[in-house]
Wavefront OBJ file of the C-alpha trace (Angstrom):
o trace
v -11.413 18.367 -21.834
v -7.644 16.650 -22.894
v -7.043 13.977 -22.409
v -3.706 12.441 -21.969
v -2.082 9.115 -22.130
v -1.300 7.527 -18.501
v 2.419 6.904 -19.013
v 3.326 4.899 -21.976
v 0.343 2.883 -21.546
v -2.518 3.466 -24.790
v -4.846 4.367 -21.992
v -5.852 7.919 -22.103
v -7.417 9.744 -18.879
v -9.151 13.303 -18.574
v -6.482 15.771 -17.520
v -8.832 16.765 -14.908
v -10.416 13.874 -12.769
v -12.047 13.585 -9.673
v -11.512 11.974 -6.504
v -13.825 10.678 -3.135
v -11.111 10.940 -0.687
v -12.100 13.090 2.571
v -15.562 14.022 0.861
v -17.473 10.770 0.555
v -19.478 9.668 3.743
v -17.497 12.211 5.727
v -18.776 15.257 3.867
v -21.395 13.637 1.828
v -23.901 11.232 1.160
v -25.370 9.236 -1.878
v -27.280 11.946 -3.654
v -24.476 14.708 -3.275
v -21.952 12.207 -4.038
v -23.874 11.423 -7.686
v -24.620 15.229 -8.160
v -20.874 16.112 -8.445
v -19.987 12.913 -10.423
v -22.593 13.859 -12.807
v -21.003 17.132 -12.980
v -17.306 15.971 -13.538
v -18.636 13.609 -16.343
v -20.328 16.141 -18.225
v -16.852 18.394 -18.111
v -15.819 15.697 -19.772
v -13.655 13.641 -16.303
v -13.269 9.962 -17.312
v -11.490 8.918 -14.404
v -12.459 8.421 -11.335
v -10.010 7.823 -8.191
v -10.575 5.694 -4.880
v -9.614 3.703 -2.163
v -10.348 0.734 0.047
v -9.034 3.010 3.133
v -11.300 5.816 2.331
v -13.799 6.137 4.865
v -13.670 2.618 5.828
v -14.590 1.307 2.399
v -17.853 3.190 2.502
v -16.246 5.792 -0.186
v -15.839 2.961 -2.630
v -19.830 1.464 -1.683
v -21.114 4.779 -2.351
v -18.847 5.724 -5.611
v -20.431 2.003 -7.077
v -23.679 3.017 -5.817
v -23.628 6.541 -8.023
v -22.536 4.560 -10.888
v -24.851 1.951 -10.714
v -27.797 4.741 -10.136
v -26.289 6.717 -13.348
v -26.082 3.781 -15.554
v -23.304 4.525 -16.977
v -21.650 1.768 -19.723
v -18.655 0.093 -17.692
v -16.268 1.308 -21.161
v -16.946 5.039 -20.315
v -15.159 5.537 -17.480
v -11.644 4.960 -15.792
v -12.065 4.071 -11.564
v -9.711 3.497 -9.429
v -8.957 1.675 -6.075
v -5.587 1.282 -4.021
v -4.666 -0.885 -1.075
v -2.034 -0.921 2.122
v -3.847 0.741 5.149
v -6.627 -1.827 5.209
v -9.555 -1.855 6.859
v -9.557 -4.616 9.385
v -7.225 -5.014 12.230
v -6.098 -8.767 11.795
v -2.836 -9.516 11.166
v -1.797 -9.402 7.624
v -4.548 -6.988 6.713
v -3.412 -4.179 8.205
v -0.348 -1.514 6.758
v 1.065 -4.514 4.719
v 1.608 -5.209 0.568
v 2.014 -8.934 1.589
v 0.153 -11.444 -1.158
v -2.511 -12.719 1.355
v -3.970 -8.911 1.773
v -3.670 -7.843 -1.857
v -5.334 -10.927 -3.147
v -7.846 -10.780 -0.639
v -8.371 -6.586 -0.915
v -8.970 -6.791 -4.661
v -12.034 -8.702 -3.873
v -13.542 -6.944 -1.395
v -13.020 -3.456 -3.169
v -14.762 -5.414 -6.444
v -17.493 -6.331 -3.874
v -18.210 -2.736 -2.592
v -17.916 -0.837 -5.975
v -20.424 -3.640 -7.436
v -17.797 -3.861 -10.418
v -16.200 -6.932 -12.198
v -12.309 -5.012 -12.332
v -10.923 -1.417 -12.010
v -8.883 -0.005 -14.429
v -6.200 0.886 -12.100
v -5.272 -0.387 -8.547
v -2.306 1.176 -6.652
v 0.350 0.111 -3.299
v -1.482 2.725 -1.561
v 2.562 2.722 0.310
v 5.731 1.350 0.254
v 5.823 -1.723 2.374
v 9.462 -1.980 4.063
v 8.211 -5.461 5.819
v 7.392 -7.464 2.767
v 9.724 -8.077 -0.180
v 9.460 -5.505 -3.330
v 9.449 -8.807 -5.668
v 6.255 -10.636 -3.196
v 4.305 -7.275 -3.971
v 5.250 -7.291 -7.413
v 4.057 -10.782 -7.987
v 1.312 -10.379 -6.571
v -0.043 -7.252 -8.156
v 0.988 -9.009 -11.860
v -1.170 -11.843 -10.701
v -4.068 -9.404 -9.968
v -3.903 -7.846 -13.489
v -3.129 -11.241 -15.015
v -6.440 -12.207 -13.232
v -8.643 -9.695 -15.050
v -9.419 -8.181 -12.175
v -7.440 -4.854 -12.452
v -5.997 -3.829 -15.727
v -2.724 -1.525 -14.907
v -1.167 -1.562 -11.797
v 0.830 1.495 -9.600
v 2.205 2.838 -7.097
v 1.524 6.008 -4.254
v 4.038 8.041 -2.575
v 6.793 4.997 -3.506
v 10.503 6.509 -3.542
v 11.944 6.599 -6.464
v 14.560 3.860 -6.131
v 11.325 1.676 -5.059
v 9.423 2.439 -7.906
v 12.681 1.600 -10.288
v 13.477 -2.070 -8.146
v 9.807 -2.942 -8.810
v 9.931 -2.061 -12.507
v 13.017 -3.854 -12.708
v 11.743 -7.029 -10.820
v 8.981 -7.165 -13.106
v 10.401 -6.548 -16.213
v 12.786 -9.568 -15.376
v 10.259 -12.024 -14.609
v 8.398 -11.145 -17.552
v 5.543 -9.665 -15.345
v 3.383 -6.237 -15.743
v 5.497 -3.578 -14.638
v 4.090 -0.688 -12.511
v 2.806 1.821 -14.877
v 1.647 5.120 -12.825
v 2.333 6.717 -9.237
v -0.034 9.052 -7.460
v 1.907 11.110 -5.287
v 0.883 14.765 -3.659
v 1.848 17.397 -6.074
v 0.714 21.188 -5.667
v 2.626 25.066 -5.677
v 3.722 23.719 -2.272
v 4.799 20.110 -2.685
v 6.922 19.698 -5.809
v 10.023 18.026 -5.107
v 8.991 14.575 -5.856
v 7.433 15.046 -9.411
v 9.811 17.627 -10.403
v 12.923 16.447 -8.854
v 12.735 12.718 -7.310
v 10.947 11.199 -10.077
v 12.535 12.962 -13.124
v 14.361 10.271 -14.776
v 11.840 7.723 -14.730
v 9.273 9.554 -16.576
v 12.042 8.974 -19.585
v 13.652 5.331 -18.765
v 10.617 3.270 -17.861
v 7.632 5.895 -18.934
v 5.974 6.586 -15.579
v 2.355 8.396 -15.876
v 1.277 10.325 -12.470
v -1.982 10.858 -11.479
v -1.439 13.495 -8.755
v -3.312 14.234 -5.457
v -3.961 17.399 -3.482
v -3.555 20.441 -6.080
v -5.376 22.696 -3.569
v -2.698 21.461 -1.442
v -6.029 20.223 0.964
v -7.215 23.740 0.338
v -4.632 26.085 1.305
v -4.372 26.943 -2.239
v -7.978 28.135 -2.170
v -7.324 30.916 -0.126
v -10.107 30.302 2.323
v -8.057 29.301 5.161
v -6.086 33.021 5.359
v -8.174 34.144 7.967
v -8.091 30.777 9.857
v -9.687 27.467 9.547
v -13.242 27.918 9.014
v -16.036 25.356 10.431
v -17.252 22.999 7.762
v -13.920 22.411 6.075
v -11.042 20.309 6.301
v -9.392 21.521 8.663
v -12.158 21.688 10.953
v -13.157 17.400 10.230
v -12.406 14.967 13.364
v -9.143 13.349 12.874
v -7.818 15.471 10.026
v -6.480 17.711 12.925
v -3.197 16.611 11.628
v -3.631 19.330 9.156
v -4.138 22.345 11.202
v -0.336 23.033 11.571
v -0.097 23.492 7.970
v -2.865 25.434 7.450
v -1.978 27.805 9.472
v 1.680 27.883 8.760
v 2.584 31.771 8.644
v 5.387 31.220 5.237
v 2.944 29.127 3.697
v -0.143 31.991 4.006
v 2.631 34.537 3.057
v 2.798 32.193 -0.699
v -0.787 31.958 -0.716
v -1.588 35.715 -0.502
v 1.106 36.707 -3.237
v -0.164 33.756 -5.380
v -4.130 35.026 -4.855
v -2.323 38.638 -6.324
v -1.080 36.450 -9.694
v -4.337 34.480 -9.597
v -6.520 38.229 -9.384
v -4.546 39.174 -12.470
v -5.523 36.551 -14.534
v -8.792 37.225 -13.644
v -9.370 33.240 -12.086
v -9.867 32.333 -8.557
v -6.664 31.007 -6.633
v -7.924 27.528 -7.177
v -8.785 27.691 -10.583
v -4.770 28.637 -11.321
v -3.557 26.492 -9.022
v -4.825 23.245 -10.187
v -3.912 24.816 -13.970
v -0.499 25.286 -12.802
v -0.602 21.100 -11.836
v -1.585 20.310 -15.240
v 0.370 22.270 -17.470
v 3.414 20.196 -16.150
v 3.952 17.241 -19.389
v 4.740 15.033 -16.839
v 1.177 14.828 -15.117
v -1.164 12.624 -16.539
v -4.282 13.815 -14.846
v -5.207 16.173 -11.855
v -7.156 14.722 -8.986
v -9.801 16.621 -7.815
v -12.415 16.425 -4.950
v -15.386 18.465 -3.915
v -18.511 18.380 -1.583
v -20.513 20.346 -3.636
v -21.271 20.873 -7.073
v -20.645 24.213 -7.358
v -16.673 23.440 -6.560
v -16.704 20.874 -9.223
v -17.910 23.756 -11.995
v -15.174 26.085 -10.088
v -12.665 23.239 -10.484
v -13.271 22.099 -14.175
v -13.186 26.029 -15.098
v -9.377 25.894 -14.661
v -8.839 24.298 -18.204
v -9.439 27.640 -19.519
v -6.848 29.049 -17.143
v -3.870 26.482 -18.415
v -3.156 28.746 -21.787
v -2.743 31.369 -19.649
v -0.263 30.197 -17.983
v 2.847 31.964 -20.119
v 6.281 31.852 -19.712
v 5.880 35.054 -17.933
v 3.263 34.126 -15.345
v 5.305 30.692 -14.705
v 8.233 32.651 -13.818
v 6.543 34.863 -11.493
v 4.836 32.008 -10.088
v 7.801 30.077 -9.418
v 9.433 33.299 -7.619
v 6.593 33.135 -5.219
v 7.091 29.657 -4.094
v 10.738 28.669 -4.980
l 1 2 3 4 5 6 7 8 9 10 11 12 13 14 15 16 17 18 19 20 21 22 23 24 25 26 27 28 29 30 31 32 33 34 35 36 37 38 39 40 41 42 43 44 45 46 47 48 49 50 51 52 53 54 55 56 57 58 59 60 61 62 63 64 65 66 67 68 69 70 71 72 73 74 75 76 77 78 79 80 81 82 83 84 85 86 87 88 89 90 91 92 93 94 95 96 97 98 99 100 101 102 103 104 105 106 107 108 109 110 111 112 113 114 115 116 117 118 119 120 121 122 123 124 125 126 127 128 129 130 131 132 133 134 135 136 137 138 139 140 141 142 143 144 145 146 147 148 149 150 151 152 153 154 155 156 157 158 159 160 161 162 163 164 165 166 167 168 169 170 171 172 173 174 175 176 177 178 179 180 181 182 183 184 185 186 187 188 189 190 191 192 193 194 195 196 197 198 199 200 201 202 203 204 205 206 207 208 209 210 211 212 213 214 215 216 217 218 219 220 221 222 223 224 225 226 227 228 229 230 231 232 233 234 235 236 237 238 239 240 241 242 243 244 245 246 247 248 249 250 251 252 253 254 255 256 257 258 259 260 261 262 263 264 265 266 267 268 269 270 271 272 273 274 275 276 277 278 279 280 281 282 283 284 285 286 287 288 289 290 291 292 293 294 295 296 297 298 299 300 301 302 303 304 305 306 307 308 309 310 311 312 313 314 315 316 317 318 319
């Protein structure tokens, strides 16, 4: 396993990580749930991404649950959680970044993962109905509190991201460090394009979601969307459009050809492809069994494969 530094920060997360969004309590329980965190941890994963949205809060019960079962020491591991949806429908703790929610989130995310902080806590979304510098304040005052120790952002513009780096580094507060936005052979724009100068002027790290690109890139939906997967989950029927998106099967066949050649599944190059960009930190990655997490770990000996050659042809397939 690498393991990289998140932005400029001295932290350093597994290039490969794993994540309990869609899986936990929808797809699995408890004992599956510890079975494939076991599994990441002995690739060598060291962080470990969350929510307070993610199935209601139960995801993050169940992700403090495993750890708690495993035992393991609070300094091995990186865990995440990230706030905006909410999960109560009162006013002011519901789609907001306003200081009331955020202080109040932190504590019940601490509460369900049975922890004392997380390493990293994220604006799960911009908030265009509270001020960038109310958000900003009170995110500092969350790390300054011990109770999270970097803060970030998720699917922030990049002008948004800059204001709130600016805002803080005026006050003298902590600055957003990392973004999590989507980032797969199919979605590229943002960490490619969109976020390119701030990698350089304020050091942004990305920890990026969806490689499989919520499984397209596996190849398993080219014959339609079979039962049992995402596609096929109550209230993820939001997805089904993509899916089965004729151009988008068209790239996923021709990739499948490159993938054949290299002699790796589809998935295997395609989260590969994610983290041979410099600019990605670490590679998100979910599963609801454990033999996808062994599939999805393999793919760090697909990365030095990944020439100049196969990049090119790569990028003629889905430019």
């Amino acid at each position: 396993m690498e393991y990289r530094r998140l932005g400029r920060s001295g932290l350093k997360v597994s290039v490969l990580s794993f994540g309990s969004w869609v899986s936990f309590h929808n797809q699995l329980g408890v004992d599956t749930a510890k079975a494939c965190m076991q599994a990441a941890r002995d690739a060598g994963v060291n962080f470990f991404d969350n929510a307070e949205v993610y199935a209601g809060g139960e995801s993050e019960r169940i992700m403090g649950q495993v750890i708690d079962d495993l035992g393991w020491e609070r300094s091995s591991y990186v865990i995440s959680t990230k706030f905006y949806w909410g999960i109560s429908d009162m006013p002011n703790m519901r789609n907001t970044l306003n200081r009331k929610y955020l202080l109040q989130a932190i504590d019940g995310s601490l509460e369900r993962l049975g922890l004392d902080f997380v390493d990293l806590v994220y604006c799960h979304r911009a908030d265009s109905n509270t001020p960038i510098e109310e958000t900003v304040w009170a995110m500092h005052d969350i790390v300054a509190s011990g109770k999270a120790l970097y803060w970030g952002t998720s699917e922030w513009h990049a002008d948004e991201i800059r204001a709130a780096w600016e805002i803080a580094e005026r006050h003298h507060l902590h600055k957003p460090l990392m973004e999590q936005p989507q980032y797969n052979l199919l979605h590229r724009k943002k960490v490619e394009k969109e976020y390119a100068r701030l990698y350089e002027d304020i050091g942004l790290g990305t920890t990026i979601w969806s490689p499989l690109a919520s499984g397209l890139l596996t190849g398993k939906y080219l014959e339609g969307i079979p039962e049992g997967s995402r596609g096929a989950l109550d209230g993820y029927g939001w997805l089904q459009d993509f899916l089965t998106d004729e151009s988008n099967l068209a790239k996923v066949r021709n990739l499948k050809a490159v993938a054949d050649d290299l002699g790796c599944s589809l998935a295997q190059m395609s989260i590969a492809w994610c983290a041979k960009n410099p600019n990605v930190s670490t590679v998100i990655t979910g599963a609801s069994r454990v033999e996808q997490v062994h599939e999805n770990m393999a793919a760090l000996e697909v990365i030095d494969r990944l020439d100049d050659e196969v990049m090119e042809r790569i990028n003629g397939i889905v430019s």
